[in-house]
C-alpha positions in Angstrom: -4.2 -21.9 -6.5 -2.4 -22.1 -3.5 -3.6 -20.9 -0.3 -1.7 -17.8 -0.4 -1.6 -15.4 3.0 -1.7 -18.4 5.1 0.9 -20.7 6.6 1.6 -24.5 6.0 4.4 -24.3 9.2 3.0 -24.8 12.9 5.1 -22.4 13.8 3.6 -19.5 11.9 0.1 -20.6 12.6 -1.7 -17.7 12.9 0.9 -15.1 10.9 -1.2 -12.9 8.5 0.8 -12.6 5.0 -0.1 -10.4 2.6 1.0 -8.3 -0.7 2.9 -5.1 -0.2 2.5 -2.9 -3.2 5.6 -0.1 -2.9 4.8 2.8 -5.4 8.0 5.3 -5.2 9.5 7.5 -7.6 8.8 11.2 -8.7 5.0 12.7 -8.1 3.5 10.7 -10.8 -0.2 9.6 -11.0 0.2 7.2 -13.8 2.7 5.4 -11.6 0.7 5.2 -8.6 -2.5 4.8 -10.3 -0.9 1.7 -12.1 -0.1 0.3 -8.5 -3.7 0.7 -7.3 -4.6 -1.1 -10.2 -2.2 -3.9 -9.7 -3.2 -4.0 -6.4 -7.0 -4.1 -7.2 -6.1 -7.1 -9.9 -4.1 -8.6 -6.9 -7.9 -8.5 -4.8 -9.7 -10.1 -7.5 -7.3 -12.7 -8.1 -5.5 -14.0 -4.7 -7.9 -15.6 -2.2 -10.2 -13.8 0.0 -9.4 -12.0 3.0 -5.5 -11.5 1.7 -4.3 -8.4 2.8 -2.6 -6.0 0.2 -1.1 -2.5 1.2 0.4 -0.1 -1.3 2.6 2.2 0.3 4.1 5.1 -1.2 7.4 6.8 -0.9 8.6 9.7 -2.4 7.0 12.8 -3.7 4.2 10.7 -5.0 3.0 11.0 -1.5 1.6 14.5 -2.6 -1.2 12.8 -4.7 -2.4 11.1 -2.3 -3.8 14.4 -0.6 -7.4 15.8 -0.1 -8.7 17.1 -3.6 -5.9 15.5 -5.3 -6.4 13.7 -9.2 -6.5 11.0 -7.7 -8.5 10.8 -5.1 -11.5 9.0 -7.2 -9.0 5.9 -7.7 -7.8 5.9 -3.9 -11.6 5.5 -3.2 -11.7 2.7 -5.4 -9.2 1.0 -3.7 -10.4 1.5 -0.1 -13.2 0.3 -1.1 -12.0 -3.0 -2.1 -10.2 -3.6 1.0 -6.7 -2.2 -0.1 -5.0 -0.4 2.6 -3.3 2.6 1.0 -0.1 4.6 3.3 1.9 7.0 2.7 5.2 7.4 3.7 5.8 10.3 6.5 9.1 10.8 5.9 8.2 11.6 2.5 5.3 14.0 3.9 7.2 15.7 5.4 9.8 16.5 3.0 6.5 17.8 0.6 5.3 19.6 3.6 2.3 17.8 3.8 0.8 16.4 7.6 -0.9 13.1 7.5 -4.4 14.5 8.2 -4.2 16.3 4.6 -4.6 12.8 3.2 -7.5 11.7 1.7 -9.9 9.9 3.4 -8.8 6.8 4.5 -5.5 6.8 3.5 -3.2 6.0 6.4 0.6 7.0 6.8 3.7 4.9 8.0 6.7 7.0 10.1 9.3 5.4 7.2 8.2 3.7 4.6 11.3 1.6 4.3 11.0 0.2 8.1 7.7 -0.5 6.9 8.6 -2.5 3.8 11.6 -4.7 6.1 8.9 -5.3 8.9 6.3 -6.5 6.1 9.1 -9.0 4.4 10.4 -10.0 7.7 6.7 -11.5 8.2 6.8 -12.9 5.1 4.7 -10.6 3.0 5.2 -10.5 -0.8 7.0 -7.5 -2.1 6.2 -5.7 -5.6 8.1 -2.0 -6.5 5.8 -0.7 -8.8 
């Protein structure tokens, strides 16, 4: 397998890629659970130390709070490694603040500055 997250060019020694995860769409927790375990699957099967981020957009965000359904499967993730944010201009617009979020789930101003910044260092994209 290829050495994926690293760089062949001299010029982007040193850039960190990764795989961005984007779970958006209505407040579904088959559809975000399904990105968590893509995203797990991703872990076991790229190399070590390759970054992965599943960011979610929408009202999904909403599941991703304290006491939530899914907060077991957020764990799970986190616990692998996978860096799980929500979108705060979706928070917002469920009326949720970023410290209702379960532990260890961070939050991103705009999830779609986010996703552009991510490609434009040459991260993978997958919309889940």
């Amino acid at each position: 397998m290829p050495n994926v997250g690293s760089s062949d060019n001299a010029a982007d020694a040193g850039a960190v890629r990764g795989l961005l995860v984007h779970s958006a769409g209505p407040a579904d927790s088959a559809g975000i659970s399904a990105a968590l375990r893509s995203a797990a699957n991703a872990v076991a099967a790229l190399d070590p130390g390759v970054p992965v981020e599943v960011v979610v957009q929408g009202p999904g965000v909403g599941l991703l709070a304290a006491g939530s359904t899914l907060e077991e499967p957020v764990s799970e993730a986190l616990a692998l490694g996978i860096r799980i944010l929500a979108c705060g201009n979706s928070l917002r617009s469920v009326g949720l603040a970023p410290g209702e979020l379960s532990s260890g789930v961070g939050s991103v101003p705009a999830a779609i500055a986010h996703l552009a910044a991510r490609q434009w260092e040459g991260w993978a994209y997958v919309r889940l």
